[in-house]
C-alpha positions in Angstrom: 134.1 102.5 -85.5 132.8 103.6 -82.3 132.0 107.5 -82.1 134.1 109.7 -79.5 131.0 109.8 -77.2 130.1 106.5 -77.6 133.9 105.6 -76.4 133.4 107.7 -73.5 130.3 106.4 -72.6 131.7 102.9 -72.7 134.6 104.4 -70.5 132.1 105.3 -67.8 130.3 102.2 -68.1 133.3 99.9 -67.2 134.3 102.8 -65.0 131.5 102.6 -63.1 132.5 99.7 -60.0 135.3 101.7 -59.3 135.3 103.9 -56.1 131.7 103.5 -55.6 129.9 102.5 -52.4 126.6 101.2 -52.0 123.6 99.9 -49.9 124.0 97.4 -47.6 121.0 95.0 -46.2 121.5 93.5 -43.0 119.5 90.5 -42.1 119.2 87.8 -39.3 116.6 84.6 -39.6 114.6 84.8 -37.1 113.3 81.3 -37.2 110.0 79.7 -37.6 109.3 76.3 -39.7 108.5 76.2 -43.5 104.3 76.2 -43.5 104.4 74.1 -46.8 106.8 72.1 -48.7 110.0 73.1 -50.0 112.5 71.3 -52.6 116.2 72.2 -53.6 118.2 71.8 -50.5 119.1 75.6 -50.4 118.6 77.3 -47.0 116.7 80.5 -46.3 120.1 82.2 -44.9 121.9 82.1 -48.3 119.1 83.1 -50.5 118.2 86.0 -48.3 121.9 86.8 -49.1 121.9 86.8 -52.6 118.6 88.6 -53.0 120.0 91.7 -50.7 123.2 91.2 -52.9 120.8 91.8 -56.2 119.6 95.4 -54.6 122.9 96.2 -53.0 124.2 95.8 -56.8 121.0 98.1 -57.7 122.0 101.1 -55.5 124.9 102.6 -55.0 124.6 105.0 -52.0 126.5 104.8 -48.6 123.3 103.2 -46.7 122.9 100.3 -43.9 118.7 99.1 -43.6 118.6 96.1 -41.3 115.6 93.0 -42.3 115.6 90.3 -40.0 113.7 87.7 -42.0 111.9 84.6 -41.1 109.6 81.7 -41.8 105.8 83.1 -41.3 102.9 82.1 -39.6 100.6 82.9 -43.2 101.7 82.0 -46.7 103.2 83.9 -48.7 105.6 86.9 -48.4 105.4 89.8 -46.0 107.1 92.7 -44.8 106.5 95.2 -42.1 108.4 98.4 -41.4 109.3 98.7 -37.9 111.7 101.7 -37.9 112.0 104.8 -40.3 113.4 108.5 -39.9 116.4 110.1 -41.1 116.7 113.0 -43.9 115.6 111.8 -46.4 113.4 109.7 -44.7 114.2 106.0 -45.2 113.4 102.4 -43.5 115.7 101.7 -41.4 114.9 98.4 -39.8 112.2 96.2 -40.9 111.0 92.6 -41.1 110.5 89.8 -43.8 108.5 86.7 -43.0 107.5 83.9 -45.9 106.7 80.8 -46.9 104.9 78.7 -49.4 102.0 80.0 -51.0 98.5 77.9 -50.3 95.3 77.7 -52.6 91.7 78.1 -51.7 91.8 74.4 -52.4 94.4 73.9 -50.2 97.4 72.7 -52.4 101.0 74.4 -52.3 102.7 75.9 -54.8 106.2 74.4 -53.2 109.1 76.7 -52.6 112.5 76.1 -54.7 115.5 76.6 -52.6 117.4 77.1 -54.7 121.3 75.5 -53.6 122.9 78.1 -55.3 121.0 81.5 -55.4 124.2 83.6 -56.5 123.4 81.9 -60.3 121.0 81.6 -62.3 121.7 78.2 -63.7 119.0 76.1 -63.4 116.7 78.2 -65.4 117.5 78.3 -69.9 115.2 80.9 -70.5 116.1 85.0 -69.9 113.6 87.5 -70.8 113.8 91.7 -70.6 111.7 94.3 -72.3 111.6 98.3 -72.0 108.4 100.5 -71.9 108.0 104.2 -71.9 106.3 106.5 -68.9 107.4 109.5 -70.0 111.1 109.6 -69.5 112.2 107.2 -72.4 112.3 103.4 -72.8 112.8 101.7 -69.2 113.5 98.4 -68.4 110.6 96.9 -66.8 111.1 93.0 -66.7 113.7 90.8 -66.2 112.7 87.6 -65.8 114.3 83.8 -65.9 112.3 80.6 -66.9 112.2 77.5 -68.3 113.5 75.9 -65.2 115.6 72.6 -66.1 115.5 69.5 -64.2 112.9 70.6 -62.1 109.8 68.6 -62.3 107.6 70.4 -59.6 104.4 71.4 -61.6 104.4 74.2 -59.5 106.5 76.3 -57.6 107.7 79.7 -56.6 111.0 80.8 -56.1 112.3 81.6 -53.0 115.0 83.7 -54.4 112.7 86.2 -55.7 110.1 86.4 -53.1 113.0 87.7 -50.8 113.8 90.2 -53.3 110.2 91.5 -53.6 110.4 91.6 -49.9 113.5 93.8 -50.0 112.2 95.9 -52.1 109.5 96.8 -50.0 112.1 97.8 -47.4 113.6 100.0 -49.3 111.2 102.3 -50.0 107.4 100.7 -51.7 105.9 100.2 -48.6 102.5 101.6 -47.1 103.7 102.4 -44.1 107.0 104.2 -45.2 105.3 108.0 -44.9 107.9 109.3 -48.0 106.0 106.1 -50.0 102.2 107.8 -48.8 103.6 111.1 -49.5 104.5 110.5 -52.8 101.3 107.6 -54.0 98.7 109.8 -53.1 98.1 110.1 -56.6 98.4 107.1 -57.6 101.8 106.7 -58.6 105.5 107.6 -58.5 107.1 110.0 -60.2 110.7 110.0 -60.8 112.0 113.9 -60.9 115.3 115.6 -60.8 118.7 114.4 -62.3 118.0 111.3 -61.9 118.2 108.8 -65.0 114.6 108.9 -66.9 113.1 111.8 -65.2 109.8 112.3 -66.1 108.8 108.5 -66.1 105.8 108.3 -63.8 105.1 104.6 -62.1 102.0 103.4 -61.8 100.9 101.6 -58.7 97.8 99.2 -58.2 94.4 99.7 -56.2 92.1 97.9 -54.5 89.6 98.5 -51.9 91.4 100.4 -49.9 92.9 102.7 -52.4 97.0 102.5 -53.8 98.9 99.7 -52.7 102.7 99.2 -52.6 102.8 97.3 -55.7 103.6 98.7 -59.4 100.6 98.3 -61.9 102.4 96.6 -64.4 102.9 92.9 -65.4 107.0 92.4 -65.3 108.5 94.6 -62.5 110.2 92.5 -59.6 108.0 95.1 -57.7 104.3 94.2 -59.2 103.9 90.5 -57.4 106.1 87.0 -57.9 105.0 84.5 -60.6 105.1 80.7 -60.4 108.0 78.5 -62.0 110.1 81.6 -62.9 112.7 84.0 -61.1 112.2 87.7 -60.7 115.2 90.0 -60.7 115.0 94.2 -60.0 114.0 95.9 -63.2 115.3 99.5 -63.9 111.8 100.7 -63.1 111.5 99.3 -59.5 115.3 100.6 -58.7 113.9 104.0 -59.9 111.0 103.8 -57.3 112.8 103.1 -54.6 115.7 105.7 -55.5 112.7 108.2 -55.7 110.9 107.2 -52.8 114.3 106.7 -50.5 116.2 110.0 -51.5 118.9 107.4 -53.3 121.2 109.2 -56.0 123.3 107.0 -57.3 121.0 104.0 -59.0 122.9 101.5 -61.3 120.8 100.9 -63.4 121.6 98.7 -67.0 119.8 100.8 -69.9 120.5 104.3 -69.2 119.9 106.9 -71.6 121.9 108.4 -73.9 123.0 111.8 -72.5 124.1 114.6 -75.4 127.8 114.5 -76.1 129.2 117.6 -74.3 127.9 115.6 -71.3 129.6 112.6 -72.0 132.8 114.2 -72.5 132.2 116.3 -69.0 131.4 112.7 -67.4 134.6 111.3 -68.8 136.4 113.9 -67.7 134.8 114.0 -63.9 135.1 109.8 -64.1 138.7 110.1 -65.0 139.5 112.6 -61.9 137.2 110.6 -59.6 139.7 107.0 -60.8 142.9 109.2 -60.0 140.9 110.1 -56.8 140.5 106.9 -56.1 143.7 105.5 -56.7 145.6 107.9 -54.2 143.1 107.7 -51.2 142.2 103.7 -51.7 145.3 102.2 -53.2 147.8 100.3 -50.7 151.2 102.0 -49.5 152.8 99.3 -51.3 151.1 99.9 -54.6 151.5 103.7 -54.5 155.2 103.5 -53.7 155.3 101.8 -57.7 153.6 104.1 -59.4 155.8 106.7 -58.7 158.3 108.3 -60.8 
């Protein structure tokens, strides 16, 4: 039998969709040709789609950032902020260009575009793990493979390219000054009432000193593999929430707060439904529900 906190704690889980807002990416292709080959018979437009839907699912603040993405003169993915202000200080408009990655010997690992990006079905293989930085266990992979049917040796996935992309527009970019602020030493630390406070990200180096990548092998954030798909880990939603001055992260392992909390976040979820249901609800529908 499930404990009176756990109950409530479920109750706030499926509670959670209602009454919420969240980010929204905006996007127009900008054109340009694919520089290497391509298979799948998706198009750039949709997949851009679904990979803003994945963050806009990640986030749940009232926020608009504008991408216009395109097909890029270099290989590979790349984003550049154009625009950024506001309190707290956020991108606001910014630009993706990709396309397929090229060796040193010159082969391509070919792009899959994928026909239907919303899913996940072509791939039989789905992989998550946790790690602790400090604030309790994380999530910091989530990752699809074993892609069936598809017999290119190797590929990337277009899908999750975009989605690194996006994640670099909202918030883990070098040129985003709350991302400089906050890397100067070395990583990101994720403070106040947010979920896991305490963890502290690590980003990578090189040369020039930290980069706008998590050091880790598994975040969506840390680089794109071959013949695999890359979704947003709890860990790279957290950076950006930190980064961005987002509060309202949905993130899927969140810890488990003490039970005089729980019941208090029942209680405030149960108000916030009734809320909901008298300011959102249709004329129609209220006139039934009353007595």
């Amino acid at each position: 039998m499930l404990s009176s906190a756990r109950l409530v704690a479920l109750a706030l889980v499926l509670s959670t969709p209602i009454c919420t807002s969240a980010i929204t990416v905006k996007g127009q292709f900008l054109g340009g040709q694919s520089l290497g080959p391509t298979f799948g018979g998706g198009d750039i437009d949709t997949i851009f789609r679904a990979a803003a839907r994945a963050w806009e699912q990640a986030i749940r603040d009232d926020f608009t950032v504008t991408l216009n993405y395109g097909w890029g003169s270099s290989p590979g993915g790349n984003h550049q902020l154009l625009v950024q202000g506001g309190s707290p200080n956020r991108e606001l408009v910014g630009e993706i260009r990709v396309n397929a990655q090229v060796f040193n010997d010159g082969r391509f690992a070919q792009l899959f575009l994928d026909p239907t990006p919303f899913t996940n079905e072509e791939f039989t293989t789905f992989f998550e793990r946790t790690q602790d930085f400090g604030g309790g266990a994380v999530n910091v992979e989530r990752r699809y493979s074993g892609a069936d049917g598809i017999s290119v040796p190797l590929f990337q996935d277009l899908f999750s390219i975009m989605a690194h992309e996006i994640g670099h527009g909202l918030g883990i970019s070098n040129a985003n000054t709350s991302f400089i602020a906050e890397a100067e030493d070395g990583n990101i630390t994720v403070t106040g009432s947010l979920p896991f406070a305490g963890t502290i990200i690590p980003l990578t180096t090189n040369n020039l000193g930290v980069t706008s990548h998590i050091d880790l092998t598994g975040p969506l954030m840390s680089g794109i593999g071959f013949n695999d798909r890359r979704l947003p880990t709890d860990l790279d939603i957290l950076a950006n929430v930190q980064l961005s001055g987002f509060r309202n992260p949905n993130l899927q392992t969140v810890p488990e707060p003490p039970t005089l909390l729980l019941f208090a976040s029942g209680l405030a979820v149960v108000l916030r439904w009734r809320r909901c249901l008298s300011d959102d609800v249709p004329e129609t529908l209220r006139a039934v529900r009353k007595p």
